[in-house]
N, C-alpha and C positions, 0 to 999 in steps of 0.2 A: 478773252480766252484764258483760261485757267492754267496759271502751271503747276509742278508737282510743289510740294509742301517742300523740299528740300531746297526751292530753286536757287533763294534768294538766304544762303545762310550767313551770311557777312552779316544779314542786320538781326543777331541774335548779338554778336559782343556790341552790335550800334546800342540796342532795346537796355543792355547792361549799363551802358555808359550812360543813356539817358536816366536810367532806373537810380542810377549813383549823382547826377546831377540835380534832380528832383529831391535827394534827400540830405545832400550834401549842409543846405543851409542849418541842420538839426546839429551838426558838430558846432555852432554855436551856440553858447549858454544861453544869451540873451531869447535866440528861437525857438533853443527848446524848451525852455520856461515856458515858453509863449506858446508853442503846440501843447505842451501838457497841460496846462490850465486851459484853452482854449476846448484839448480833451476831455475834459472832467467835467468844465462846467458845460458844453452844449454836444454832449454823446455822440445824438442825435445827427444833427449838423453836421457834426465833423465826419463821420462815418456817409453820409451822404456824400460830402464836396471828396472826400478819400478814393471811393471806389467811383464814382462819377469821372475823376481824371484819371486815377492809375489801370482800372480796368478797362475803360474804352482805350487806353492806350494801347493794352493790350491784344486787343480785339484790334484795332488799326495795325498793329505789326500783325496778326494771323492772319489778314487780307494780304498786306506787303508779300505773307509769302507761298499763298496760296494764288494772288492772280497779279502782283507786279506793282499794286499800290496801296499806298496807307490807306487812302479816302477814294474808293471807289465809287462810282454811280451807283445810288440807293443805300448809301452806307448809311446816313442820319447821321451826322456827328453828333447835336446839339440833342436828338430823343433820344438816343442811345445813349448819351451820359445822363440822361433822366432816367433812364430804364435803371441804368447800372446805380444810379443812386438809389433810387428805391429800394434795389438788392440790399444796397449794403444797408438801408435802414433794418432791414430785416433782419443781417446776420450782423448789425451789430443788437440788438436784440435775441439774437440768440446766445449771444457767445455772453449775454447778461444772466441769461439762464442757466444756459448749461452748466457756467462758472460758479457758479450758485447750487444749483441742485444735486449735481453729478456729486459733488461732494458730501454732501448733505447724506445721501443714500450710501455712500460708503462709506459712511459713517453709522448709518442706522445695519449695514453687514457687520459691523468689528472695528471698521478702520478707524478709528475714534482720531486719529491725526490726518486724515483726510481733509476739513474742512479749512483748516491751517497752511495747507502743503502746499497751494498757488504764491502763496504772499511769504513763502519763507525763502529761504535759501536752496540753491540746486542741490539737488541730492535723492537719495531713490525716491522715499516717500513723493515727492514733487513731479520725478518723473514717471511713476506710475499713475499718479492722480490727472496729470494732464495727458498722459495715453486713456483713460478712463472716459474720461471730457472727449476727449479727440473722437473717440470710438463711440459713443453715444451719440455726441453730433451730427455724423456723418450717416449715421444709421437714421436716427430717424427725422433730422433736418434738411441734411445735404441734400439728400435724393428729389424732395418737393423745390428745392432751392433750385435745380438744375432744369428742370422741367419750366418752372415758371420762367428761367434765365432763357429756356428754349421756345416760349408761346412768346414772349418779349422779343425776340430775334424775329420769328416768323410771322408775328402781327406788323412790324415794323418791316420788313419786307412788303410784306402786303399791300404796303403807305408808297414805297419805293423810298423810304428813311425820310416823306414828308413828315413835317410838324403835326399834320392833320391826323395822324395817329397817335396822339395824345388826347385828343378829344373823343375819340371812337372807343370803344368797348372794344375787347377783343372778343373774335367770336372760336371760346376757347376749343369747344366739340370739333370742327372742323380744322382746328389748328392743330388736334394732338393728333386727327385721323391721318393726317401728312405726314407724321411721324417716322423714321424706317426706325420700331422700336428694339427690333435686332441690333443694328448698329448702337444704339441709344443706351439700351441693355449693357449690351456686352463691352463697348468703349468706357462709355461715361459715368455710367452708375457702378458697375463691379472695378475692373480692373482699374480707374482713376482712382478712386474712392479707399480701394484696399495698397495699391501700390504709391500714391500720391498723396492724397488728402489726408488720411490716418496717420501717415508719419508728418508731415507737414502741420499738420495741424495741433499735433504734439508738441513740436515748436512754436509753431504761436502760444500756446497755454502757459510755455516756461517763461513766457516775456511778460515784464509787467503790465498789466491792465490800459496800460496808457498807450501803450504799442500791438496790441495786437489787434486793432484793427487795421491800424495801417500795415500790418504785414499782412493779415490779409487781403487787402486790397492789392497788393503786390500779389499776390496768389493768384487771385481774381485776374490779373491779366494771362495767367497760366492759364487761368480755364480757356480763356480767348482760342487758344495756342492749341489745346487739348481739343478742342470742341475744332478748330480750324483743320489738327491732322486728322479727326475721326472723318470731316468731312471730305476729306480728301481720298479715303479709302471706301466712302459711300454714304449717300447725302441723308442726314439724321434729320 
């Protein structure tokens, strides 16, 4: 039986504590060396094994507080950190692009220090070029991102979080026709996106290249969270 989203709020400072525990070993020189070069040289990979555990983590606290447990029946732990890897192959791919391009183009407007402004020091130029980034992103990435994050949830239901939904195709028509694309619309894609994402994601752009995947994947358990209380006010 489901309780309301608010039920269980003690494990929001738990999720924090864990969130600081997981990242705690990077105050290490020796680790962070060792995640930054492990960053650089396999993107790919690390952005996979990143959003694989900190977003399903995610997603397990927005069960904790929508029905009373981390790992509910039909949760998948094991596909759903596959699912959520794949995402992040994607948006760490995007965020290769956008970091690239968006600048590029504001620079073909005037902004001739645009293409400079990620890799320099904070300051306006920097923060306008990564609100630029942030707002382009989210426009025309985030929205397909969320969607395919939401056929990946509901194909994976469909399995009851078997393994054997990694072998099946999703059968995406009938997955989106489920949709309530009101709530979907109106929660996920607009008011997340313009009150969350856009400024959050402006933050990731100020961090250097080496870190911002991992904080987004930290984000990514917010989606969990987001996507959990939309459900909770009517099933998307």
């Amino acid at each position: 039986m489901s309780t309301p989203f608010s039920k269980n709020p003690g494990d929001i400072p738990c999720a924090a504590a864990a969130a600081v525990l997981l990242l705690a070993p990077l105050l290490s020189d020796t680790v962070l060396n060792a995640y930054i070069t492990f960053t650089v040289s396999h993107p790919f990979s690390s952005g996979f094994i990143k959003f694989a555990l900190l977003s399903t983590f995610g997603e397990a606290l927005a069960q904790r507080a929508l029905r009373g447990h981390y790992l509910p029946a039909g949760f998948g732990l094991v596909p759903r950190a596959v699912i959520w890897g794949l995402l992040g192959l994607c948006i760490t791919m995007a965020f290769t692009v956008f970091s690239a391009g968006v600048p590029q183009l504001l620079a073909q407007a005037g902004l001739e220090w645009a293409p400079g402004a990620l890799a320099g020091s904070l300051g306006l130029h920097k923060l306008l070029t990564a609100f630029a980034v942030s707002v382009a992103m989210n426009v025309m990435f985030a929205p397909a991102l969320m969607v395919a994050h939401k056929i990946g949830d509901l194909h994976l239901a469909a399995y009851n979080g078997s393994l054997s939904c990694l072998v099946h195709s999703p059968r995406v028509g009938e997955l989106l026709a489920s949709v309530n694309w009101q709530v979907m619309w109106r929660v996920v894609l607009v008011r997340s996106l313009l009150f969350f994402w856009i400024p959050v994601h402006t933050v990731t752009f100020l961090l250097p290249s080496a870190f911002r995947v991992l904080f987004a994947a930290l984000l990514g358990a917010c989606l969990g969270l987001i996507l959990a209380w939309a459900g909770s006010r009517g099933r998307i």
